[in-house]
SEKEBA-895619 format. One record per residue (C-alpha): x, y, z; residue in one letter. Coordinates in steps of 0.1 Angstrom, whole numbers, plus 5000, padded with zeros to 4 digits. Layout:
# SEKEBA-895619
xx=X yy=Y zz=Z rest=a
...
# end
This chain:
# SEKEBA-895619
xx=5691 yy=5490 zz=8931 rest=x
xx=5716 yy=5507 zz=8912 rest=x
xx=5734 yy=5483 zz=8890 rest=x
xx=5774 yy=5473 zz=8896 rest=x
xx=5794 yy=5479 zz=8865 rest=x
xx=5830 yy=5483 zz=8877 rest=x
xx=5847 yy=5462 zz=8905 rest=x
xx=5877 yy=5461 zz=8919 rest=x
xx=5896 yy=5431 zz=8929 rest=x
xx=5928 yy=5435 zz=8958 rest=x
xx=5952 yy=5402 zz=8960 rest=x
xx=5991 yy=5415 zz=8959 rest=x
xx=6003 yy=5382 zz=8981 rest=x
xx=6027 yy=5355 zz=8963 rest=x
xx=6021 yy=5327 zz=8942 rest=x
xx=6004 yy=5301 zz=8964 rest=x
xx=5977 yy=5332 zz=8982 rest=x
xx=5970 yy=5341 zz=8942 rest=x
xx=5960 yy=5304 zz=8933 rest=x
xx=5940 yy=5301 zz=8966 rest=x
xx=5924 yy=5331 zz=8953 rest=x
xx=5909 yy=5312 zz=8923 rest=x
xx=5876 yy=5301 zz=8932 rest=x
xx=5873 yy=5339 zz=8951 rest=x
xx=5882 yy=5355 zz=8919 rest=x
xx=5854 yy=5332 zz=8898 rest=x
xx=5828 yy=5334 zz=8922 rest=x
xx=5834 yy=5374 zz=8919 rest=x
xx=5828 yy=5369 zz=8880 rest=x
xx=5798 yy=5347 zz=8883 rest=x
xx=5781 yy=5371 zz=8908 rest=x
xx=5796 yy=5400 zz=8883 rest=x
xx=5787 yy=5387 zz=8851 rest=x
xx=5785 yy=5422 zz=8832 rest=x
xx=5808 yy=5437 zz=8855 rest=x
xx=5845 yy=5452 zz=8843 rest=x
xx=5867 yy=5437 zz=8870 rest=x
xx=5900 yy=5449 zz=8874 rest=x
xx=5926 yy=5433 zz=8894 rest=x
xx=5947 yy=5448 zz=8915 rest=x
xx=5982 yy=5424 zz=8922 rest=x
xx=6015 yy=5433 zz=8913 rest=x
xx=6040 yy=5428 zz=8882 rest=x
xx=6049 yy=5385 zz=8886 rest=x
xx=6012 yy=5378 zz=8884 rest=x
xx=5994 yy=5402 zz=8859 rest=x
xx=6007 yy=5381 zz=8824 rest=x
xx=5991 yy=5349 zz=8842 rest=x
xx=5961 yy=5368 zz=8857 rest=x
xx=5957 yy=5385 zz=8825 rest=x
xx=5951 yy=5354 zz=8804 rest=x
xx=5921 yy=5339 zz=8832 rest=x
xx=5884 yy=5347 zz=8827 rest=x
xx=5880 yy=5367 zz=8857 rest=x
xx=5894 yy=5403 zz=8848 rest=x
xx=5890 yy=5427 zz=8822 rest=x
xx=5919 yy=5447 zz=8833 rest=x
xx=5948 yy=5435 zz=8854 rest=x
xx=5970 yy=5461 zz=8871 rest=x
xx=6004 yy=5455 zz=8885 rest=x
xx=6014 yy=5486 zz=8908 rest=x
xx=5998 yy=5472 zz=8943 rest=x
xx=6028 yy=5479 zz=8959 rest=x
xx=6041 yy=5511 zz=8948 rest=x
xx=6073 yy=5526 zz=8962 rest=x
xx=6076 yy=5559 zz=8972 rest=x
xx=6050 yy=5587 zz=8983 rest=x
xx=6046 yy=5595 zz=8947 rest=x
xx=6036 yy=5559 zz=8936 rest=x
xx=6011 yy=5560 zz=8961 rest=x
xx=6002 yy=5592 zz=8953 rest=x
xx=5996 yy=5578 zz=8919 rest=x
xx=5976 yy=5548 zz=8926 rest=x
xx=5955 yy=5563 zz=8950 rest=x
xx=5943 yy=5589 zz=8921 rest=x
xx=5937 yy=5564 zz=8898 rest=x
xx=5916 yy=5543 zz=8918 rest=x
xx=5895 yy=5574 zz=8930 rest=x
xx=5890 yy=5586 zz=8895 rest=x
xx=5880 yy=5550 zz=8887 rest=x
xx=5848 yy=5551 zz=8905 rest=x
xx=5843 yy=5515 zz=8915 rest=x
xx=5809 yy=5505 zz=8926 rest=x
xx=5824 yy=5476 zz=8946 rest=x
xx=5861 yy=5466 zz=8958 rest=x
xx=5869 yy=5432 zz=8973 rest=x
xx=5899 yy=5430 zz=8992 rest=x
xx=5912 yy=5397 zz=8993 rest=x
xx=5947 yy=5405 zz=9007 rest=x
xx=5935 yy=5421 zz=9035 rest=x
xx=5966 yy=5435 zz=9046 rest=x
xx=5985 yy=5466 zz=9063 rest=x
xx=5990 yy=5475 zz=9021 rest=x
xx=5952 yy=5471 zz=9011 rest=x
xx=5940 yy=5490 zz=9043 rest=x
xx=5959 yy=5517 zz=9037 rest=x
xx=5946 yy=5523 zz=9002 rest=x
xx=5910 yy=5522 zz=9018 rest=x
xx=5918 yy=5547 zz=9037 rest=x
xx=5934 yy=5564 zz=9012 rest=x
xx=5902 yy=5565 zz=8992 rest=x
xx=5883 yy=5581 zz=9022 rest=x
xx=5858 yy=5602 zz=9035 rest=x
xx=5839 yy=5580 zz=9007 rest=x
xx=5855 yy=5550 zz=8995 rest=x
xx=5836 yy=5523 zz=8974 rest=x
xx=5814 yy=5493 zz=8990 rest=x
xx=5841 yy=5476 zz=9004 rest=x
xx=5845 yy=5437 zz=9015 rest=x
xx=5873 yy=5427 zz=9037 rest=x
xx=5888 yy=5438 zz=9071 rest=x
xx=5896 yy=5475 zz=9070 rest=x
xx=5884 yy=5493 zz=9101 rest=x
xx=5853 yy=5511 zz=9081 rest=x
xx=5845 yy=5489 zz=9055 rest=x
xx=5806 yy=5484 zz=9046 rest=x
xx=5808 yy=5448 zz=9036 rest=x
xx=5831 yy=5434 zz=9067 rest=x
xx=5846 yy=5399 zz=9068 rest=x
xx=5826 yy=5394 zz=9109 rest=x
xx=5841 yy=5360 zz=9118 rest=x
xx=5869 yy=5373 zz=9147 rest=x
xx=5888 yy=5338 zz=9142 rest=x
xx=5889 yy=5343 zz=9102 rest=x
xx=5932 yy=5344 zz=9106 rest=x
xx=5930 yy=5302 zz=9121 rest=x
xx=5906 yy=5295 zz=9083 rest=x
xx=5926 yy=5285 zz=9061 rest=x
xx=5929 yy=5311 zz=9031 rest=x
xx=5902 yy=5288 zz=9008 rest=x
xx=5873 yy=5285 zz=9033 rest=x
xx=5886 yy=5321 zz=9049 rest=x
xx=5880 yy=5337 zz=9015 rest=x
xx=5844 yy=5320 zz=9008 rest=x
xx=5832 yy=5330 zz=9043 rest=x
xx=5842 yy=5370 zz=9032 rest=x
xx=5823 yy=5367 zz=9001 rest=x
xx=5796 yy=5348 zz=9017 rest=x
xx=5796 yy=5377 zz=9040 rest=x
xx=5795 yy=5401 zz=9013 rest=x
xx=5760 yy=5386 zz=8999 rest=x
xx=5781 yy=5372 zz=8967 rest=x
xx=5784 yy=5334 zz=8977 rest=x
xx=5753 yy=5323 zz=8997 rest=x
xx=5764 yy=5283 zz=8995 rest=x
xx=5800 yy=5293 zz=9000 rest=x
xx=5825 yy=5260 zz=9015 rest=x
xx=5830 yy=5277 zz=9048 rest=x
xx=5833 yy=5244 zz=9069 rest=x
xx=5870 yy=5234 zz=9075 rest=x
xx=5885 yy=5214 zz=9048 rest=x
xx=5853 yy=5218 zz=9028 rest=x
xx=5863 yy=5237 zz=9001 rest=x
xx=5880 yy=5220 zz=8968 rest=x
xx=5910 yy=5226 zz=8955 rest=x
xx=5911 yy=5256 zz=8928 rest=x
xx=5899 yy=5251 zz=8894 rest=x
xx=5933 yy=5256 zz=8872 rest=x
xx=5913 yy=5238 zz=8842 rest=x
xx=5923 yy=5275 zz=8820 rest=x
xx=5961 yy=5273 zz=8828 rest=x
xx=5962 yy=5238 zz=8816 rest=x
xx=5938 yy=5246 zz=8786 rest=x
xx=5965 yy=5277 zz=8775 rest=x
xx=5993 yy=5248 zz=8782 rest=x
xx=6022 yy=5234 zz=8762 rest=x
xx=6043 yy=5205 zz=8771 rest=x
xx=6080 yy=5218 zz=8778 rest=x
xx=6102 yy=5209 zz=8750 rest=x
xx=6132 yy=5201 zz=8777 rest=x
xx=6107 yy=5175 zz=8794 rest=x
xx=6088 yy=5160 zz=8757 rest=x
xx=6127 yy=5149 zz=8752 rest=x
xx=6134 yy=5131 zz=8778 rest=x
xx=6121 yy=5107 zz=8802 rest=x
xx=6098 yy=5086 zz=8781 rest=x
xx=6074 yy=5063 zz=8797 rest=x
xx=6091 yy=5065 zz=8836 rest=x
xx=6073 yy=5084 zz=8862 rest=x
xx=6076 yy=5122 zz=8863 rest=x
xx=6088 yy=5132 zz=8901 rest=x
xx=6089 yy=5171 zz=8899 rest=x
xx=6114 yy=5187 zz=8927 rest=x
xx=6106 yy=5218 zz=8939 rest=x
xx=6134 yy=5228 zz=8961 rest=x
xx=6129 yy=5268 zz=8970 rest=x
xx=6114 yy=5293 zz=8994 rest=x
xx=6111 yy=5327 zz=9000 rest=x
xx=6152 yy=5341 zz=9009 rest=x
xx=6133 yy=5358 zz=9039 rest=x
xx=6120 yy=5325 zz=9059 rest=x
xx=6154 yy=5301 zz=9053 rest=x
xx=6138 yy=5278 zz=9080 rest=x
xx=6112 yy=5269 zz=9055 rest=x
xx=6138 yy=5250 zz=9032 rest=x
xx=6145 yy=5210 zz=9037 rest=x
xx=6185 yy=5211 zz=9034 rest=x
xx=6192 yy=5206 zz=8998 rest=x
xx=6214 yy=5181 zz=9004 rest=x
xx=6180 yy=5155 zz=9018 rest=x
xx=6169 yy=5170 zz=8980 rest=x
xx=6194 yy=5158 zz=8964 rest=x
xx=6197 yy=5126 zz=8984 rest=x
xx=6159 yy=5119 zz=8975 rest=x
xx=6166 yy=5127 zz=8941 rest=x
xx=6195 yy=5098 zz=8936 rest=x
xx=6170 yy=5076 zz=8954 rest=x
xx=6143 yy=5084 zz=8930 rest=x
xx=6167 yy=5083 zz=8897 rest=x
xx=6173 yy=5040 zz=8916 rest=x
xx=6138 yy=5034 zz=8921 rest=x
xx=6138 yy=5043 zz=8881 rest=x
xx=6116 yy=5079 zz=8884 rest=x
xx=6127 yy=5109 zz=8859 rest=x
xx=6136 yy=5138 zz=8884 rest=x
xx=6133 yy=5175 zz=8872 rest=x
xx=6140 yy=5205 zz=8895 rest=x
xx=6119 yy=5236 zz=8891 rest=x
xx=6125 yy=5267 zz=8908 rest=x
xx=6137 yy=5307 zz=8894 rest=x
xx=6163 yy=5316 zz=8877 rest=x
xx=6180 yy=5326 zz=8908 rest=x
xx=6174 yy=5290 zz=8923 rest=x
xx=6201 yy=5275 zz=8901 rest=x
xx=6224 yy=5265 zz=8921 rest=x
xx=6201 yy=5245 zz=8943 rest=x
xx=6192 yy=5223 zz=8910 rest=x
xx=6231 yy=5223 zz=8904 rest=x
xx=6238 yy=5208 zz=8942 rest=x
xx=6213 yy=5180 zz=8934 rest=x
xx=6229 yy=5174 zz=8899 rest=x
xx=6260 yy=5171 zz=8921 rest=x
xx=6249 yy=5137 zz=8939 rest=x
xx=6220 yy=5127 zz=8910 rest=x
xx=6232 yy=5140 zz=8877 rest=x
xx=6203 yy=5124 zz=8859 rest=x
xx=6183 yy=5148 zz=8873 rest=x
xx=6169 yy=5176 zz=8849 rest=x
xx=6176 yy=5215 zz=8857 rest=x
xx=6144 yy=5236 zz=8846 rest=x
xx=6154 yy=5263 zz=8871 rest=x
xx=6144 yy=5294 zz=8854 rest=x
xx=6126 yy=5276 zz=8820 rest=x
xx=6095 yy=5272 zz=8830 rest=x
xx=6065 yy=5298 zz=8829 rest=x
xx=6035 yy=5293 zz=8854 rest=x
xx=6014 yy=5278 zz=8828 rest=x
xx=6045 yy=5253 zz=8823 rest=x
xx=6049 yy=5242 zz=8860 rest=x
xx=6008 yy=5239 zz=8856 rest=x
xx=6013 yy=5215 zz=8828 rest=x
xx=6041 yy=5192 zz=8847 rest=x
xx=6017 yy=5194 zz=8876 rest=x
xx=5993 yy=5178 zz=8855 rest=x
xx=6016 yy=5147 zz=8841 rest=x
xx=6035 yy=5143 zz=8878 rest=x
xx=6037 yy=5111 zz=8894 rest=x
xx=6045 yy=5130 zz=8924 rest=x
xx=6058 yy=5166 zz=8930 rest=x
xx=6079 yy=5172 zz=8968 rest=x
xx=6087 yy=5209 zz=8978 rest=x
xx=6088 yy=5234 zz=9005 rest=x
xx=6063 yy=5256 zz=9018 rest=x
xx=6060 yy=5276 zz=8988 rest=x
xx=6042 yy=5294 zz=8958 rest=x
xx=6049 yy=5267 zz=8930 rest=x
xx=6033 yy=5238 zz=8947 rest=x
xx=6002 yy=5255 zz=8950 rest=x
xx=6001 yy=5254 zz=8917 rest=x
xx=6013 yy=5220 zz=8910 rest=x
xx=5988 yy=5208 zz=8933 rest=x
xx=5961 yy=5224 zz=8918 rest=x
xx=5970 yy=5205 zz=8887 rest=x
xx=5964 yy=5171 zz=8907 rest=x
xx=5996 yy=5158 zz=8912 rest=x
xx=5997 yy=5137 zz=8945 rest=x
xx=6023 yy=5159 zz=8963 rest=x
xx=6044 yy=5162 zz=8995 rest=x
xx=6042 yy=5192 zz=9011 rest=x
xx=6071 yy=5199 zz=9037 rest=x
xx=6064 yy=5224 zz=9062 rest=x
xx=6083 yy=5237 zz=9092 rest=x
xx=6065 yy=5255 zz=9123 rest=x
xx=6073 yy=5288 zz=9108 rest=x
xx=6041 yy=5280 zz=9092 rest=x
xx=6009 yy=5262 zz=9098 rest=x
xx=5998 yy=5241 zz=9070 rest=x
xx=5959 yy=5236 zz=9081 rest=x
xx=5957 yy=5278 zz=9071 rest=x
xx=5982 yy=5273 zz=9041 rest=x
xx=5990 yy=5244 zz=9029 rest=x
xx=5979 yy=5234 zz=8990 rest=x
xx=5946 yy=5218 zz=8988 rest=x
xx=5941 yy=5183 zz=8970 rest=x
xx=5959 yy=5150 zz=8969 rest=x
xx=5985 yy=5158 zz=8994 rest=x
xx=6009 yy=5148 zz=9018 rest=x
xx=6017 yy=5172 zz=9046 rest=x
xx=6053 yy=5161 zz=9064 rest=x
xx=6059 yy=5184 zz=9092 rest=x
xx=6094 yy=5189 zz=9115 rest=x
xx=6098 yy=5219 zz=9138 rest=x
xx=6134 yy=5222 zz=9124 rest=x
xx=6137 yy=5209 zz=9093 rest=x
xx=6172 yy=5198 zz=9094 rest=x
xx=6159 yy=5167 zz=9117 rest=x
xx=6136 yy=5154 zz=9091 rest=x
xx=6150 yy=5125 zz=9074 rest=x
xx=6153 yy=5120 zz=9038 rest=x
xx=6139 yy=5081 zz=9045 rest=x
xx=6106 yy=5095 zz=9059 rest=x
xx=6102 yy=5115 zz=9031 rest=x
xx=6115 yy=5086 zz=9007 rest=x
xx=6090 yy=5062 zz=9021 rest=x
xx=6060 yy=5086 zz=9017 rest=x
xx=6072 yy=5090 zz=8976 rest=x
xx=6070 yy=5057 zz=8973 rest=x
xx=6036 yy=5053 zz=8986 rest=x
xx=6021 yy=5079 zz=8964 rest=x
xx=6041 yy=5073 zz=8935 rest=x
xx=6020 yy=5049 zz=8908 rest=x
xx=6046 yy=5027 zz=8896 rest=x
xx=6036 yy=5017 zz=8858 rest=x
xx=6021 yy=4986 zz=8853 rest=x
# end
């Protein structure tokens, strides 16, 4: 059997599908050892991907715009002559460069129509993206003992962010011995109905600040005003809207009493780094396929307007261990 020396690795999806994607991406590498594995994602992700033990190449054009930027990627993956290409995004973008790459594409694992190493399981889309993406590669011959049973698989293994991590001056200066409560307030602009009002934010927060907690907000630079509106009603609370890196939120994560946020990318993360956590969902989403995996809380409301900023109050409380 002809040995595999170059793989390619798909995942283009946000910040919560690429940290679900963890134990995919090192199983890849353990099956791989010799391998060079690129990644294929797109321009947010590559400086974190590129400082992981997975790749030896990260690429950040997955989503080219334009019939010349496909153009472009398509001839570059062609002239790359993978031996093996595992799609874990497994969308309408990924199957298009598969066929793209055709009449003879590359071994292929995922769910393009055509693909050699197919993902069989017809109810993979009700898995949830951990035990979803174990069964593919289990499929693919790459992960025989793979965690395929629901809510069998751990939560990803973040142990090199928090290696590469530095503790945030803005947080090393404040807040001393008090519990750390990290507020993570966004979501996608596209899905506003995944957002707890900000105003139940910034009511929690005032409640925290009482109950003596250190509150920071973490979110983009573009999510400023939503750390501002909390400010507004608890102005104890700490902006790091726009300061903090990945490896940064990884490294609150790991010193958080607690973390509460919407359905979205950063909590992944935070949760990853074991902080108990509160995960708010709406039903635009189902959290047994999505939601972060580890010490978590799931609070649920099919509008979130009607859930109450004592419910989720009394379920900080319970996970938060006060200091002795």
């Amino acid at each position: 059997m002809q040995a595999i020396q170059k793989v390619l690795v798909i995942k283009l999806g946000g910040l919560g599908e690429l940290v679900q994607a963890f134990p995919a991406f090192e199983r890849i590498r353990a099956a791989h050892p010799k391998a060079k594995i690129t990644l294929l994602t797109t321009e947010p992700f590559v400086a974190l991907a590129k400082t992981s033990p997975f790749f030896n190449q990260v690429e950040g054009d997955g989503r080219p715009k334009g019939p010349g930027g496909w153009a472009q990627l398509v001839l570059r993956l062609r002239g790359a002559h993978y031996d093996r290409v595992y799609d874990l995004q497994n969308d309408a973008s990924s199957n298009l460069i598969f066929q793209s790459l055709r009449p003879h594409p590359p071994p292929w694992s995922g769910t393009a129509l055509g693909c050699s190493l197919p993902h069989k399981n017809p109810r993979r889309e009700q898995m949830h993206l951990l035990e979803r993406q174990a069964e593919q590669l289990q499929d693919a011959g790459v992960w025989p003992d793979a965690p395929t049973r629901p809510l069998s698989a751990p939560p990803p293994d973040i142990s090199w962010i928090l290696a590469r991590s530095a503790q945030p001056r803005s947080i090393s200066a404040a807040g001393g011995q008090r519990p750390l409560v990290i507020l993570a307030p966004g979501a996608s602009r596209r899905s506003p109905e995944k957002r707890w009002p900000i105003e139940r934010y910034a009511e929690l927060a005032r409640r925290l600040l009482a109950a003596g907690d250190d509150v920071v907000v973490i979110g983009t630079l573009a999510q400023g005003p939503l750390a501002q509106a909390i400010q507004r009603v608890a102005p104890r609370a700490r902006d790091l809207t726009g300061r903090t890196d990945f490896v940064q939120i990884a490294a609150l994560g790991a010193r958080a009493a607690l973390a509460v946020g919407n359905d979205a990318g950063a909590l992944h993360l935070i949760a990853a780094a074991r902080a108990p956590t509160i995960a708010i969902f709406s039903n635009a989403s189902d959290p047994a396929i999505s939601a972060p995996r580890g010490h978590v809380t799931i609070l649920q409301s099919q509008d979130l307007k009607d859930l109450p900023t004592d419910e989720v109050f009394r379920a900080a409380q319970s996970l938060i261990e006060q200091p002795a």
